[in-house]
Steps between C-alpha positions, in 0.01 A plus 500: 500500500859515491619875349812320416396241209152619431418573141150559578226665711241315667261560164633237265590587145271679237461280176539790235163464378356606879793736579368757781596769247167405332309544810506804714276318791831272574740883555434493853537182590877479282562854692456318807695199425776732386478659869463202689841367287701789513425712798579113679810484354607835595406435873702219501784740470401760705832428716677580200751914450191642305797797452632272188438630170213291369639283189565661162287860654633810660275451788592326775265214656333693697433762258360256287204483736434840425477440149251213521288683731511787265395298191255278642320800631544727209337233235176469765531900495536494094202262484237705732661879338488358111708816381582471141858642490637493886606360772289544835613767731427220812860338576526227819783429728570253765586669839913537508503414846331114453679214547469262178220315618306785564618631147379199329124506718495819307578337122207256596220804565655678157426144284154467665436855411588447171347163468141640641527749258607263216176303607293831532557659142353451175648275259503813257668735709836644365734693678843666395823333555828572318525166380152513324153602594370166686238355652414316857667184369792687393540681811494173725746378250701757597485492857518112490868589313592698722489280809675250362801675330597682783435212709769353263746839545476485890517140563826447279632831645485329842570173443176348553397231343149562279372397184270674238167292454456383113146507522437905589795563268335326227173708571696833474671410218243442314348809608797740443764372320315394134835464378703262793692198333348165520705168633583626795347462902270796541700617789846553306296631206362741703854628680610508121215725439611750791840446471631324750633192331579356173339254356719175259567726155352828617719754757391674769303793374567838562201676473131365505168606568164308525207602212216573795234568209191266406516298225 
């Protein structure tokens, strides 16, 4: 696949009626198809001043890493704890002294953490989350987003040539964002939704936040 004009993952698109946001079996796989896309397109520019600020954060590229590794292991951690009004007191790291390649090795073992555990827990379980009290779905939802906005922030910031799948941002909008404007590719829609772009008639937001709970 060719990170440059791709518009979607190897899965194919999700007819709304069978979206994977109806069925928690298909989380792991989309978790894995996010890695496979993003964590690939990161690689490719692993050559790249990781030093730059990522685009539109206050972290810089390499920082970024940090925060994905973070997240992806702190929703697995939210899952398996289940507290009802915190975060977990677990927090993951990638090793300061890796070179990219090693940093993004690490990524991969976070998102198969947190897809075994996505695989692993009751449909029923709810765990805490600022955003809303959610379930597995939600939380691979969430770590899906993740990988692929950030993928987005690093690859612009270095000049590296990437594009957002429609198909697993169609899946986590209709997962998280209830409210996301219709008529326009999944992949802008969802930058909209995190603000990083505007969409024709709607600016660039400058707040958001995803609604994590079950409906």
């Amino acid at each position: 696949m060719t990170h440059a004009t791709a518009r979607s993952s190897h899965l194919g698109p999700f007819p709304a009626e069978d979206r994977p946001a109806d069925a928690a079996q298909s989380w792991p796989r989309l978790l894995a198809a996010a890695a496979d896309v993003s964590l690939d397109g990161l690689l490719a520019a692993a050559d790249r001043d990781w030093s730059r600020p990522a685009r539109g954060l206050d972290w810089s590229c390499r920082q970024t890493l940090d925060h994905l590794a973070l997240g992806l292991l702190g929703y697995a951690g939210l899952l398996i704890s289940q507290p009802r009004d915190r975060y977990v007191t677990l927090f993951g790291s990638l090793d300061p002294q890796a070179p990219i390649p090693g940093c993004v090795d690490g990524l991969r073992i976070a998102v198969a953490i947190l897809a075994r555990t996505v695989a692993d827990t009751p449909e029923d379980v709810r765990a805490w989350h600022p955003w809303g009290h959610s379930d597995p779905v939600g939380f691979a939802a969430m770590g899906v987003t993740e990988l692929l906005v950030h993928t987005h922030d690093i690859t612009r910031s270095l000049g590296s040539a990437w594009a957002m799948p429609d198909d697993l941002s169609a899946a986590v909008l209709a997962r998280l964002f209830p409210d996301a404007p219709h008529g326009h590719a999944p992949a802008d829609t969802l930058l909209w939704c995190t603000g990083r772009t505007a969409l024709p008639g709607l600016g660039r937001r400058t707040a958001w936040q995803w609604d994590g709970r079950v409906r």
